[in-house]
TIMI-2910 file (N, C-alpha, C, CB; in pm, 1 decimal, decimal comma, always signed):
<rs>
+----------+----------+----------+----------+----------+----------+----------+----------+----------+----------+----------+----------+------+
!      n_x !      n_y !      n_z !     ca_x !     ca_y !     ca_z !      c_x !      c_y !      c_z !     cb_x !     cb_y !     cb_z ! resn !
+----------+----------+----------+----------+----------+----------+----------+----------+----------+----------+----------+----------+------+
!  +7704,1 !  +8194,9 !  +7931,8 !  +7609,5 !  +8221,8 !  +8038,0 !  +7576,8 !  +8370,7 !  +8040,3 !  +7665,1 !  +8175,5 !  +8174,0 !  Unk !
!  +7493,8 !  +8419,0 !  +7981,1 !  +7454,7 !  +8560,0 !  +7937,7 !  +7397,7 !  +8621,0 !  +8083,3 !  +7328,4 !  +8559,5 !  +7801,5 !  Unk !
!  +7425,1 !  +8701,8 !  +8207,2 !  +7378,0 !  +8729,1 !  +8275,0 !  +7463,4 !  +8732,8 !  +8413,5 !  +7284,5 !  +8670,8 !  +8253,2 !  Unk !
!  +7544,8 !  +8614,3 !  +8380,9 !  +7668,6 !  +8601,3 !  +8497,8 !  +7751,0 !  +8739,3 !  +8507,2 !  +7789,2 !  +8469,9 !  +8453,3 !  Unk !
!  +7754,8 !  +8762,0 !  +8572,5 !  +7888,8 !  +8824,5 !  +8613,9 !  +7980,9 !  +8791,3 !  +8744,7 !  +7859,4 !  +8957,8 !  +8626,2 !  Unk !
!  +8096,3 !  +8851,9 !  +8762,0 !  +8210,5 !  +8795,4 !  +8850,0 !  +8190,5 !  +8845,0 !  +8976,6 !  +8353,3 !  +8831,2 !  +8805,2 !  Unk !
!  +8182,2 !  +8849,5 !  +9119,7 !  +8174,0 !  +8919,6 !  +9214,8 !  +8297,4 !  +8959,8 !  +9280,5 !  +8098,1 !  +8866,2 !  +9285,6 !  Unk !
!  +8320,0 !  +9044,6 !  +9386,4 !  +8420,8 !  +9100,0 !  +9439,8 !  +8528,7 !  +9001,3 !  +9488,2 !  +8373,4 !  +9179,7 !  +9536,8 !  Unk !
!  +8472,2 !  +8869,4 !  +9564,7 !  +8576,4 !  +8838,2 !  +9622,8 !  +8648,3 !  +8743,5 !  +9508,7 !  +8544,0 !  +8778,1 !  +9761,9 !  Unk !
!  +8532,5 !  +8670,5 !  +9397,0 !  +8617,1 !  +8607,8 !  +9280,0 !  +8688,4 !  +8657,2 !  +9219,3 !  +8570,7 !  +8564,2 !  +9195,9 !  Unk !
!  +8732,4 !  +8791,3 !  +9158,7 !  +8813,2 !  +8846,1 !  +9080,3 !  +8901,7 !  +8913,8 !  +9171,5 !  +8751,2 !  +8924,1 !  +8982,8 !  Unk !
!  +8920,4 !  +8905,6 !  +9327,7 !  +9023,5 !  +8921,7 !  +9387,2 !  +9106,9 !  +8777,2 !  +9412,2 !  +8984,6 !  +8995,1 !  +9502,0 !  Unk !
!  +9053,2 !  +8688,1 !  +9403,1 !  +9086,9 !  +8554,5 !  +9395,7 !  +9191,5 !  +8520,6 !  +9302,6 !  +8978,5 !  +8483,2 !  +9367,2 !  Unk !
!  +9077,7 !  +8585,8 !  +9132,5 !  +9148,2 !  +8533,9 !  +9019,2 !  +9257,8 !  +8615,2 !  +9018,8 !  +9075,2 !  +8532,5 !  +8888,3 !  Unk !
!  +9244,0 !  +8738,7 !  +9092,4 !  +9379,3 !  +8852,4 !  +9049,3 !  +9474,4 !  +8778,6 !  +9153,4 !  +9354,2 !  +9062,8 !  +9089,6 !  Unk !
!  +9475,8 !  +8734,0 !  +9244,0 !  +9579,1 !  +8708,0 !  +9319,6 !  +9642,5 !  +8567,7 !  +9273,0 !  +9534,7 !  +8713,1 !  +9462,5 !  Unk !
!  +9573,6 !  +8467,3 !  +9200,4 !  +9579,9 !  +8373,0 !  +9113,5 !  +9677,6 !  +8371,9 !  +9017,1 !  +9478,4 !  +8366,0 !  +9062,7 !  Unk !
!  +9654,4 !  +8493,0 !  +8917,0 !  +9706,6 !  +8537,8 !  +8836,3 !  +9874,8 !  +8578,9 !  +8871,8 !  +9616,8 !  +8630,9 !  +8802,6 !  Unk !
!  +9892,2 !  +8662,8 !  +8947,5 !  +9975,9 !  +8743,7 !  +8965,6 ! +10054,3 !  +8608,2 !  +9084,3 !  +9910,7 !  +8912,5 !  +9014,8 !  Unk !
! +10055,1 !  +8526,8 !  +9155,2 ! +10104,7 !  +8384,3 !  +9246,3 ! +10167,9 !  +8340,0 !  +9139,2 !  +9986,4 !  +8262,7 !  +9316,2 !  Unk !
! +10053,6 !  +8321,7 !  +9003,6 ! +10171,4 !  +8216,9 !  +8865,2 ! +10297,9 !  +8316,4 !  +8828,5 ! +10067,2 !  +8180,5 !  +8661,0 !  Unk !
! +10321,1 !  +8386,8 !  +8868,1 ! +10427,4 !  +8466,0 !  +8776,0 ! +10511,2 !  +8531,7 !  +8888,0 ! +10355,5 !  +8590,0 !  +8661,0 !  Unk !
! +10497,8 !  +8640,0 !  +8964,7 ! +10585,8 !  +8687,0 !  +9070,3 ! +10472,9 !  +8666,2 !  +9234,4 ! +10639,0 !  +8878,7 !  +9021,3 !  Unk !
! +10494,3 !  +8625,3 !  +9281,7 ! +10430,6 !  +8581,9 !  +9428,9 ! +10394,8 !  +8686,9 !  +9522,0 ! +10527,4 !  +8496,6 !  +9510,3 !  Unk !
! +10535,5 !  +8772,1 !  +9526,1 ! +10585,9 !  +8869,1 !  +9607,3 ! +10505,7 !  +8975,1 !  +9566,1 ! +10731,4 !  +8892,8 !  +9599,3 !  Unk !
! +10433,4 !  +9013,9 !  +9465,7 ! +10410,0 !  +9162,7 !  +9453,1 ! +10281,5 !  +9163,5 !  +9494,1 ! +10430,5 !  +9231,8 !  +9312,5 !  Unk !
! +10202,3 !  +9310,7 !  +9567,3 ! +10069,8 !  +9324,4 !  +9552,0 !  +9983,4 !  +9359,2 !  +9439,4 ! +10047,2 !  +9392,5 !  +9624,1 !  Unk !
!  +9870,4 !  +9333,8 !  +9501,9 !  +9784,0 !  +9346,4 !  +9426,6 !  +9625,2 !  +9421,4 !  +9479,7 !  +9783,9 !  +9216,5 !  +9381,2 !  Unk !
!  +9624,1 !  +9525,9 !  +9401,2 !  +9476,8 !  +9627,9 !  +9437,3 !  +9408,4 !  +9591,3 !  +9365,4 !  +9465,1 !  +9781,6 !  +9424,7 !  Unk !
!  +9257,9 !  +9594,4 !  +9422,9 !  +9200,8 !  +9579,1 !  +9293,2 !  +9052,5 !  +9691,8 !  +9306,1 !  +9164,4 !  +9393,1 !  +9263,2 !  Unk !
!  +9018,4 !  +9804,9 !  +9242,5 !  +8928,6 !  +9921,8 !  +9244,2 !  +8831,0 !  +9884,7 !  +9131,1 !  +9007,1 ! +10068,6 !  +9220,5 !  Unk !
!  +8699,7 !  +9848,6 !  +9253,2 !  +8576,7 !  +9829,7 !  +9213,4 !  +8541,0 !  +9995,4 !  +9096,5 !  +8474,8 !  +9804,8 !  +9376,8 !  Unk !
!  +8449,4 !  +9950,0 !  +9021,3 !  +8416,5 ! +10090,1 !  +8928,8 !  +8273,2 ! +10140,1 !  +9046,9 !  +8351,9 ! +10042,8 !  +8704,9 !  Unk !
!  +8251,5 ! +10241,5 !  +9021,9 !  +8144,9 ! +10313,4 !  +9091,1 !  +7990,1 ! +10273,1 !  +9060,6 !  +8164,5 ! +10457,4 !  +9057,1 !  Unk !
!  +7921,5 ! +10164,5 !  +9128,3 !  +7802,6 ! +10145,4 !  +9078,4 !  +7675,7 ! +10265,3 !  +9075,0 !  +7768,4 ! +10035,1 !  +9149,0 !  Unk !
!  +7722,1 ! +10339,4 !  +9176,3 !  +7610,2 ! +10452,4 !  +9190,0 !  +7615,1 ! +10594,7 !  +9092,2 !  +7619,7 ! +10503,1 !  +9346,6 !  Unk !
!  +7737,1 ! +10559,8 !  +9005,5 !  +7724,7 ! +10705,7 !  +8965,8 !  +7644,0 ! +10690,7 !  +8870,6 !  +7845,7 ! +10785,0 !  +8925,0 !  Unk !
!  +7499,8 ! +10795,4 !  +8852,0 !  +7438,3 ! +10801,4 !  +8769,2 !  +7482,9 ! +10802,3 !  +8576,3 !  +7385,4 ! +10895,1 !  +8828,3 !  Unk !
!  +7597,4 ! +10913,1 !  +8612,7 !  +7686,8 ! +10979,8 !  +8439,9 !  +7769,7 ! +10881,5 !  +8404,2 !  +7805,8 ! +11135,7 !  +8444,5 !  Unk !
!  +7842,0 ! +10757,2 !  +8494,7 !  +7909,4 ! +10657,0 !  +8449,8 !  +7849,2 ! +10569,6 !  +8281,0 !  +7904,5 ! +10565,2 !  +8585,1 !  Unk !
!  +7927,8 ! +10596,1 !  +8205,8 !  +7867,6 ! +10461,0 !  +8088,3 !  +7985,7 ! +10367,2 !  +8083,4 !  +7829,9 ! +10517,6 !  +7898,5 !  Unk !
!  +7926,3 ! +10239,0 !  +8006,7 !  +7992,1 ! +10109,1 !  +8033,5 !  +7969,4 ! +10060,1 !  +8105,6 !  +8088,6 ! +10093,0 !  +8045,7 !  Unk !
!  +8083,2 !  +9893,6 !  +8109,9 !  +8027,4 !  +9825,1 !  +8178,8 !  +8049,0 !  +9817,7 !  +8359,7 !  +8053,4 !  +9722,8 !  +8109,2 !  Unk !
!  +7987,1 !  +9753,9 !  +8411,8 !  +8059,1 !  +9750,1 !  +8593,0 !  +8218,4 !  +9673,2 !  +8585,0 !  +7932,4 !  +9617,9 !  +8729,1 !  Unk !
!  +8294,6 !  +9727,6 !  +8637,7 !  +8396,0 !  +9599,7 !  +8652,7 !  +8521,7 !  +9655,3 !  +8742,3 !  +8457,4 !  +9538,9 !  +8486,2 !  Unk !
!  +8642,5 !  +9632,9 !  +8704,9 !  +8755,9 !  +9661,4 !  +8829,5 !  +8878,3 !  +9665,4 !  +8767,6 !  +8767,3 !  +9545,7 !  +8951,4 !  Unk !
!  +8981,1 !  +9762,6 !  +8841,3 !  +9071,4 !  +9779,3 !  +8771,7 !  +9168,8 !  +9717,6 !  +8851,3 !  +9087,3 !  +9903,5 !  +8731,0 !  Unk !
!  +9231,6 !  +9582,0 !  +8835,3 !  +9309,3 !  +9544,2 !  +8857,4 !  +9451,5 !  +9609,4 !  +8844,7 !  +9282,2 !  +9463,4 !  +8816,0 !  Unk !
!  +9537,0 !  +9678,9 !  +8936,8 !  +9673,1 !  +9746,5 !  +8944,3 !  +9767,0 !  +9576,8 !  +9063,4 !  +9645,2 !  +9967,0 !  +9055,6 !  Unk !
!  +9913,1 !  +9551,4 !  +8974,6 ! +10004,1 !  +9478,2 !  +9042,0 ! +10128,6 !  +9535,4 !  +9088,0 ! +10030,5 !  +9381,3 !  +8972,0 !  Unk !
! +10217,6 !  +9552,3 !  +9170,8 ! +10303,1 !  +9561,7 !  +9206,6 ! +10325,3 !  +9717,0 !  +9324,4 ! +10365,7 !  +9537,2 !  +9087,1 !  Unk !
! +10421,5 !  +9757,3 !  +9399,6 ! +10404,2 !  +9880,0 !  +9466,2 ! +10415,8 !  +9990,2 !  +9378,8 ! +10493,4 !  +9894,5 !  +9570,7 !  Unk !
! +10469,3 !  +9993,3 !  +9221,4 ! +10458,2 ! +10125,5 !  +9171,3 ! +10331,5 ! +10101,8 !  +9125,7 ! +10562,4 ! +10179,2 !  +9068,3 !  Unk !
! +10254,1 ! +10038,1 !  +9118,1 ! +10120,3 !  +9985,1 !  +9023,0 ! +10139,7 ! +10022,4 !  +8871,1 !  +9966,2 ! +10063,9 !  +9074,1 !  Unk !
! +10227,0 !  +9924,7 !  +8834,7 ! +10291,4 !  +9944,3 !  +8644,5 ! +10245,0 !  +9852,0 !  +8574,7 ! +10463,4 !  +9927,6 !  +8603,6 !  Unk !
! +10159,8 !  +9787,2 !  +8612,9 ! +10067,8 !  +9715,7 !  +8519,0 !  +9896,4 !  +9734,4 !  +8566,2 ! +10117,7 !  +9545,8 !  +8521,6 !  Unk !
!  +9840,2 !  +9781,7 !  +8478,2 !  +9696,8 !  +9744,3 !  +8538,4 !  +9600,1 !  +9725,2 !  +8434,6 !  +9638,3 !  +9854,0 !  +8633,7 !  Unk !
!  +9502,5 !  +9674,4 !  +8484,7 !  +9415,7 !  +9547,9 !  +8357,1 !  +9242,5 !  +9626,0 !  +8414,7 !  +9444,5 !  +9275,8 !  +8420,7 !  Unk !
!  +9180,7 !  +9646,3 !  +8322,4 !  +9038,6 !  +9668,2 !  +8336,2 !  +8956,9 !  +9525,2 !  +8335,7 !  +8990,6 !  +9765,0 !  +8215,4 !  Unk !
!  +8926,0 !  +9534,6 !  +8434,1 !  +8819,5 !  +9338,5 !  +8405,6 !  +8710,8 !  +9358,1 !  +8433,3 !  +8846,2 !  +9181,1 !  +8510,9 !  Unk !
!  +8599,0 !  +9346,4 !  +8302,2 !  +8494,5 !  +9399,8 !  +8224,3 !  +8393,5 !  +9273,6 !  +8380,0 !  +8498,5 !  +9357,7 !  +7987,5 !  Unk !
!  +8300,8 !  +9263,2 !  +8450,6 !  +8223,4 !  +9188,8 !  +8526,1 !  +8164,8 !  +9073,2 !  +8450,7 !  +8127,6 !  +9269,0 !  +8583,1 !  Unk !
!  +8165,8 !  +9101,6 !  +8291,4 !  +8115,6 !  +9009,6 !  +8246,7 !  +8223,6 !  +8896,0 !  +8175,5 !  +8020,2 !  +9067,8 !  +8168,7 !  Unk !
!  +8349,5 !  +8938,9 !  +8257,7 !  +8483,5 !  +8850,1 !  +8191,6 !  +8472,0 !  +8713,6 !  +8193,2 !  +8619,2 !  +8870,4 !  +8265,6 !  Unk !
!  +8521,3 !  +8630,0 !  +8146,8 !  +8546,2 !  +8464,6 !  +8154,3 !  +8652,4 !  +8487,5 !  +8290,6 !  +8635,3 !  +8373,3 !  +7979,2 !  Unk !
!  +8629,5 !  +8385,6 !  +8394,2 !  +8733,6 !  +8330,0 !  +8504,3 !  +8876,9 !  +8317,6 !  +8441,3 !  +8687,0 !  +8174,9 !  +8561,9 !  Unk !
!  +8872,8 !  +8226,8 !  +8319,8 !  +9014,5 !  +8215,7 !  +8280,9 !  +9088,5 !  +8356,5 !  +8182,0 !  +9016,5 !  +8068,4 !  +8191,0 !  Unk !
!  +8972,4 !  +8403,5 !  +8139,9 !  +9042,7 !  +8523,7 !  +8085,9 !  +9089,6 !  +8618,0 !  +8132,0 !  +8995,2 !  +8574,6 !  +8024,5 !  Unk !
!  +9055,8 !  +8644,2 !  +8259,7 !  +9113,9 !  +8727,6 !  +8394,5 !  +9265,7 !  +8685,5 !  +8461,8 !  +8998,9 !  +8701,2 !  +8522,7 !  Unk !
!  +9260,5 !  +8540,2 !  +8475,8 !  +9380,1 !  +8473,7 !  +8508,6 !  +9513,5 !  +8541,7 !  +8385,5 !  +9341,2 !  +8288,0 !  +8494,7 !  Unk !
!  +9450,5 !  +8472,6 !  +8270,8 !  +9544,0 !  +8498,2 !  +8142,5 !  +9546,4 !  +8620,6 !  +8145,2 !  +9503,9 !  +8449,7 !  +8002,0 !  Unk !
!  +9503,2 !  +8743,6 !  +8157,4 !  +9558,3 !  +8841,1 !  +8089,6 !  +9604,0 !  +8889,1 !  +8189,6 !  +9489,1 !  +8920,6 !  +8007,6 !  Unk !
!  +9594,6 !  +8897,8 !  +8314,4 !  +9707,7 !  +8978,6 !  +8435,1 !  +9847,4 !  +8864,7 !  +8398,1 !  +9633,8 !  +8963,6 !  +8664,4 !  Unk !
!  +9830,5 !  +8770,7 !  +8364,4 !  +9942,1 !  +8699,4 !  +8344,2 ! +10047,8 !  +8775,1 !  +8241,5 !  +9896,7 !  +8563,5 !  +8295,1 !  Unk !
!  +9986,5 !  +8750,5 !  +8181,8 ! +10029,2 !  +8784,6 !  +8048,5 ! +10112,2 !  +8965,6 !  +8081,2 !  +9861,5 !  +8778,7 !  +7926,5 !  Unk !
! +10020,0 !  +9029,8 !  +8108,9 ! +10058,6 !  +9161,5 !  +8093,9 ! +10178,7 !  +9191,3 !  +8258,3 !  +9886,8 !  +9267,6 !  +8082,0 !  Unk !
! +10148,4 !  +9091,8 !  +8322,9 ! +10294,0 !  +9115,5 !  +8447,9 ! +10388,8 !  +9033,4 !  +8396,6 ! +10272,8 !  +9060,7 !  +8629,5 !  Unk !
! +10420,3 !  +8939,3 !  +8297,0 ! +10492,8 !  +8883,1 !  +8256,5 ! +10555,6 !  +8987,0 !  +8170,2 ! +10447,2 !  +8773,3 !  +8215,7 !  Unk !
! +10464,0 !  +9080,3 !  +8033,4 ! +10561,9 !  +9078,8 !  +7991,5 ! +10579,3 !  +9275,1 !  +8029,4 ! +10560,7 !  +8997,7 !  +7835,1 !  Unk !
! +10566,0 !  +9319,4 !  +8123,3 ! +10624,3 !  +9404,1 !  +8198,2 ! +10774,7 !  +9371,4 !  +8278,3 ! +10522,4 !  +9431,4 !  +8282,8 !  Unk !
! +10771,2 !  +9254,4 !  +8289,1 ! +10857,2 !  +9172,3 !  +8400,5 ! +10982,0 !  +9176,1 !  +8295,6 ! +10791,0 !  +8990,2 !  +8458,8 !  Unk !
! +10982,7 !  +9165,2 !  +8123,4 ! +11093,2 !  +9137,6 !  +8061,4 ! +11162,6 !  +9246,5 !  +8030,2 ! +11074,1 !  +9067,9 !  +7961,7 !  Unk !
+----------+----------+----------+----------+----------+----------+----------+----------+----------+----------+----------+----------+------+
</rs>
């Protein structure tokens, strides 16, 4: 779907999604990128940070897949977790 992208409250959804399958207990921030700055390049998206030291954090591009957002905070608090 060339054109979709994810909105704020879905990829706080999927991040809290993500991070419920694996440890429950920890938070989760999630920092929109700056749409207004003119000098910004790349794409729009958010930086997903988990836990109170924030020791994992995931860039999620707006134009991500739903499940690829799930999987990779998974993935990367899992294997922080070992």
């Amino acid at each position: 779907m060339a054109g979709v992208t994810l909105t704020d409250p879905e990829i706080a959804e999927l991040a809290r999604q993500a991070v419920d399958s694996v440890a429950p207990d920890l938070p989760v921030h999630i920092a929109p990128a700056a749409n207004d700055d003119p000098y910004r390049w790349g794409s729009a998206g958010w930086t997903v940070t988990v836990g109170a030291d924030r020791r994992v954090q995931v860039w999620v591009p707006a134009e991500a897949a739903p499940g690829w957002v799930v999987e990779e905070i998974a993935v990367r608090l899992r294997a922080d977790q070992q």
